[in-house]
C-alpha positions in Angstrom: -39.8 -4.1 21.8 -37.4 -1.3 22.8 -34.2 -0.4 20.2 -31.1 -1.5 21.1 -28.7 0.9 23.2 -26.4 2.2 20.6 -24.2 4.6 22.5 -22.0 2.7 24.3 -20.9 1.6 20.2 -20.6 5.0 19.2 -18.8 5.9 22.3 -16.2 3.0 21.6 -16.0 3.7 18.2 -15.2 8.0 19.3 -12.7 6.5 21.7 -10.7 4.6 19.6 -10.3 7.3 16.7 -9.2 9.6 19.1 -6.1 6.9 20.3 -5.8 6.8 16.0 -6.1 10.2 15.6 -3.3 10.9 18.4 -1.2 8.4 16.8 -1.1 10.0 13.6 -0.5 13.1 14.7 3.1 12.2 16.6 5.2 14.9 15.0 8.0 13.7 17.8 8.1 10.4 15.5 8.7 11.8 12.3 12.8 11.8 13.1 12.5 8.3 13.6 11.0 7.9 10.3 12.9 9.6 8.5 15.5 7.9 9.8 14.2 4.6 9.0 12.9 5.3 5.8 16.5 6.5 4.8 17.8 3.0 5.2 15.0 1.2 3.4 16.2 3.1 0.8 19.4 2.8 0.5 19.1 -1.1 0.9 16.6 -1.1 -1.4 16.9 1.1 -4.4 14.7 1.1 -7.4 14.8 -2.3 -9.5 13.6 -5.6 -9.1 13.7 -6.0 -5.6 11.7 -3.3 -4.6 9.3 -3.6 -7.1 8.9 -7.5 -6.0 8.3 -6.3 -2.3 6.0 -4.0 -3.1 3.6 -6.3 -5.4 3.6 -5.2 -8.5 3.9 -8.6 -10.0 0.8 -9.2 -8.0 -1.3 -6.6 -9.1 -2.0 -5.4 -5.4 0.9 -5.0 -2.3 2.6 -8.2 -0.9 2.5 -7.3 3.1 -1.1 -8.0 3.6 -0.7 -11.5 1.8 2.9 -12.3 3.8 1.6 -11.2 6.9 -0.8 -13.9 6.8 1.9 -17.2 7.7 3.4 -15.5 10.5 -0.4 -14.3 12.0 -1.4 -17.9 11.3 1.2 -19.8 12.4 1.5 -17.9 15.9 -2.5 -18.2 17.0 -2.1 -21.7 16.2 1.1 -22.3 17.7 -1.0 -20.3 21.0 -3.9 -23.1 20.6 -1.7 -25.9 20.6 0.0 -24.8 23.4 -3.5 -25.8 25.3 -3.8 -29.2 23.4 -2.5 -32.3 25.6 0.7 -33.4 23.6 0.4 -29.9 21.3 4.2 -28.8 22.4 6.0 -30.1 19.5 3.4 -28.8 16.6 3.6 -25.6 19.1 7.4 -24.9 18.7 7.6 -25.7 15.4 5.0 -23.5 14.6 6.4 -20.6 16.8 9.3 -21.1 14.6 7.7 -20.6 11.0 5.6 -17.8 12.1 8.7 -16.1 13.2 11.0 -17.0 10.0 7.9 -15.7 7.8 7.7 -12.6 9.8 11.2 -11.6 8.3 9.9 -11.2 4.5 6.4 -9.7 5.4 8.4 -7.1 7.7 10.9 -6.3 4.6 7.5 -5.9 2.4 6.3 -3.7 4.5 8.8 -1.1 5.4 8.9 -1.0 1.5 5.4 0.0 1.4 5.9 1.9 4.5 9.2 4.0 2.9 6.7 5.7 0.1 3.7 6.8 2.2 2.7 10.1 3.8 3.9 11.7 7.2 0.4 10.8 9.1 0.6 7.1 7.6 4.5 6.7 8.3 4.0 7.9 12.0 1.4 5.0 12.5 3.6 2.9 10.6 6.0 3.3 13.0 3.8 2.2 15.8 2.9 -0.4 13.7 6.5 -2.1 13.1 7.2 -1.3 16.8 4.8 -3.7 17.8 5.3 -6.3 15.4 8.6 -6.2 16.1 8.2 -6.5 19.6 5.7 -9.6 18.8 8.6 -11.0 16.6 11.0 -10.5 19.4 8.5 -12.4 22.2 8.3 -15.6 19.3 12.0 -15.7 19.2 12.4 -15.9 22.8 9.5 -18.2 23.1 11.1 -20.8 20.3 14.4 -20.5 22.0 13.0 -21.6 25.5 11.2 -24.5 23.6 14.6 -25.4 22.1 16.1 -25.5 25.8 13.3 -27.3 26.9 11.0 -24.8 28.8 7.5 -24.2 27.6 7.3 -20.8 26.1 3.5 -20.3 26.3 3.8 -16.9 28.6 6.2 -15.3 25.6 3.8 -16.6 22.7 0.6 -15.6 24.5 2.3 -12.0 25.4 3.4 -12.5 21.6 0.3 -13.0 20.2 -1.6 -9.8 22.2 1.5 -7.7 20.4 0.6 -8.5 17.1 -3.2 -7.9 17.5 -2.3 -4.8 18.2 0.1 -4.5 15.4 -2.9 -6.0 13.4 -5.0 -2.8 14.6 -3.0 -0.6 13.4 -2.2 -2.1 10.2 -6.4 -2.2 9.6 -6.3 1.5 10.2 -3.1 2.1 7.9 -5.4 0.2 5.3 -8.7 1.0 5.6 -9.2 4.7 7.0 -5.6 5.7 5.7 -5.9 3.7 2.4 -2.1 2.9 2.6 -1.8 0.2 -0.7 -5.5 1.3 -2.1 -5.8 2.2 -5.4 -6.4 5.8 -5.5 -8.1 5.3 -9.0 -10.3 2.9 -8.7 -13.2 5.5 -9.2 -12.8 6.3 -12.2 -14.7 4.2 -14.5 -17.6 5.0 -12.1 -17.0 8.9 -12.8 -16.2 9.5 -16.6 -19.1 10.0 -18.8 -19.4 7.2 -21.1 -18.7 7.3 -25.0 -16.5 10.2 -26.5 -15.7 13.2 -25.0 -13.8 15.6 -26.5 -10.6 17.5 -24.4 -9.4 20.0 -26.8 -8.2 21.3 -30.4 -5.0 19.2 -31.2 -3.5 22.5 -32.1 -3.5 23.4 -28.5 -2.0 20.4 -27.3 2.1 20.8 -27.3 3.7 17.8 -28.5 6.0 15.5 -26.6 4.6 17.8 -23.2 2.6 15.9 -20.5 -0.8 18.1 -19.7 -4.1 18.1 -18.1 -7.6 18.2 -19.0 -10.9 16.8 -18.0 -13.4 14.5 -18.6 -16.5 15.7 -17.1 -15.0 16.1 -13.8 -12.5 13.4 -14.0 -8.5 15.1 -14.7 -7.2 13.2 -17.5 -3.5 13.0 -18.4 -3.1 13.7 -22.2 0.1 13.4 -24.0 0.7 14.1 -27.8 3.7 12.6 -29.6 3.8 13.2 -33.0 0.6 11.7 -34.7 -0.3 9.8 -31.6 -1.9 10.5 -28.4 -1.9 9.0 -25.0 -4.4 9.3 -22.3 -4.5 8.4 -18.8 -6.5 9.0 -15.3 -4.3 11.8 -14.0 -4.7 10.9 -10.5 -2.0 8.2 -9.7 -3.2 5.0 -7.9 -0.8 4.7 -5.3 -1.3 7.9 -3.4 -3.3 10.2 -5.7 -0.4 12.3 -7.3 -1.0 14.1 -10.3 1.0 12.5 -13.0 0.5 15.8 -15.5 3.2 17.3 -12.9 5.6 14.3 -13.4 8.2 13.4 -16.3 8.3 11.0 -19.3 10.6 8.6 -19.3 11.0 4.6 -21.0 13.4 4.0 -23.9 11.5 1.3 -25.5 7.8 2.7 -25.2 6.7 5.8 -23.2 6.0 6.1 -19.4 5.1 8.7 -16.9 6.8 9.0 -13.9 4.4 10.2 -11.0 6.3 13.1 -9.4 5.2 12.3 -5.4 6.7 9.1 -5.4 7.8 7.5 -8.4 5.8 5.2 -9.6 5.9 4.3 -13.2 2.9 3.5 -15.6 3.1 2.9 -19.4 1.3 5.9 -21.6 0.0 2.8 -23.3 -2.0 0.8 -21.9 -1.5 2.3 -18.1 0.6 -0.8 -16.8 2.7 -0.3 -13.9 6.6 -0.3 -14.9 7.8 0.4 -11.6 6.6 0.6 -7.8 5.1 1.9 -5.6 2.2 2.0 -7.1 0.9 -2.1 -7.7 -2.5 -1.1 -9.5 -2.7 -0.1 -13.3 -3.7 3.8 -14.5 -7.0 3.6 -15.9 -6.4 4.0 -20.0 -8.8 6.2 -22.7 -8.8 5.2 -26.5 -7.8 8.9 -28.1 -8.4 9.9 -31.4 -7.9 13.3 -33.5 -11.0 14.1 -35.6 -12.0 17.2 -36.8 -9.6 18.9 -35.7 -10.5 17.9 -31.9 -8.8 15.2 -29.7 -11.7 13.0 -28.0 -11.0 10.1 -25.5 -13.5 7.9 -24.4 -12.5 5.1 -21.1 -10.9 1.8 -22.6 
């Protein structure tokens, strides 16, 4: 029995990172977004808010979770559209998916305002066609309302935000936009103690960097005690020995790319972007020598 024909896959699959590749690469956008992430930011400066919209109570970001009622809530509202007596479930459905659209689009222009230049460009595209889909559900639930039928707006709708939905997979799979950058670590660092240095070398009250095996490690001295983290922060990769220390009631690091915020003691995240926690080493001074060892 002959293999299966695989090219016209691999074909597809060359095809469609070229579109992605194009996409990302749409320096003429870059105005636009830095247009756009200017207002985020000035609507939504650093607190509560923003941390909230970006999912740090959560432990991972919000959009991909809000975006879920809206998605739902417009395929069915297409289904029932095809169901005999389905036009009442139908509106009313067009009309929730397009209310929830409103906090999963505000979660993820918050994401969106702290990513790269490749990853905001496709962002763009990607709000630009949610948008559109949003736009298509209004009109759609307003005919309803006036009596019409709607079903040509919610299916033109619904093909919008599947391709919204495509470019949100690539923004979170190949561009790992919300990822956490460290979750490698525990995989990499040799287990047990490993020492990083004489303490004598270490300056107190100064964030630096060493390694553990080949994992960068942020170590901070104050005083007596020391504080270790993975160096390479989880929302984009920054290195937090290049950032600042900050936190009046317990000491924090303050990523220098984008500003998230993790506590020097256990790695928790104070403030967004970042949703995921720094990985955390015990440290101890013996002999002379600080060692850490993963928590």
């Amino acid at each position: 029995m002959s293999e299966p024909d695989s090219r016209p896959v691999a074909q597809a699959g060359r095809l469609t990172t070229r579109v992605l590749d194009t996409i990302d690469g749409l320096t003429a956008l870059d105005g636009v977004a830095a247009k756009v992430r200017g207002a985020v930011q000035r609507m939504l400066p650093p607190g509560s808010l923003r941390d909230l919209l970006h999912g740090v109570p959560l432990g991972h970001p919000a959009h991909p979770l809000l975006v879920q009622v809206p998605l739902g809530a417009w395929m069915s509202a297409v289904m029932a559209d095809f169901v005999p007596g389905g036009e009442r479930a139908a509106r009313a459905l067009v009309g929730v998916g397009t209310a929830a659209a409103v906090p999963a689009a505000a979660a993820g222009l918050t994401d969106w305002s702290e990513q790269h230049a490749p990853e905001q460009r496709a962002g763009i595209v990607h709000a630009a066609a949610n948008a559109t889909a949003t736009v298509l559900f209004a009109a759609s639930f307003l005919q309803r309302s006036r009596g019409g039928r709607g079903r040509l707006l919610a299916l033109a709708g619904l093909t919008a935000a599947m391709a919204g939905g495509f470019i949100g997979g690539h923004l979170a799979y190949r561009q790992a936009s919300g990822a956490n950058h460290a979750e490698d670590v525990p995989y990499l660092v040799p287990d047990g103690w490993e020492r990083v240095g004489p303490v004598a070398q270490l300056p107190d009250r100064t964030l630096s960097r060493r390694t553990v095996g080949e994992v960068p490690v942020l170590v901070y001295r104050d005083g007596e005690r020391v504080y270790a983290l993975a160096d390479t922060c989880s929302h984009l990769g920054g290195p937090l020995h290049e950032g600042e220390i900050d936190g009046e009631l317990e000491p924090c690091v303050v990523c220098p790319w984008h500003g998230s915020t993790f506590a020097l003691r256990d790695g928790a995240v104070v403030h967004g972007p970042a949703t995921s926690p720094q990985p955390v080493f015990q440290a101890r001074v013996r002999e002379g020598w600080v060692e850490v060892a993963l928590a």
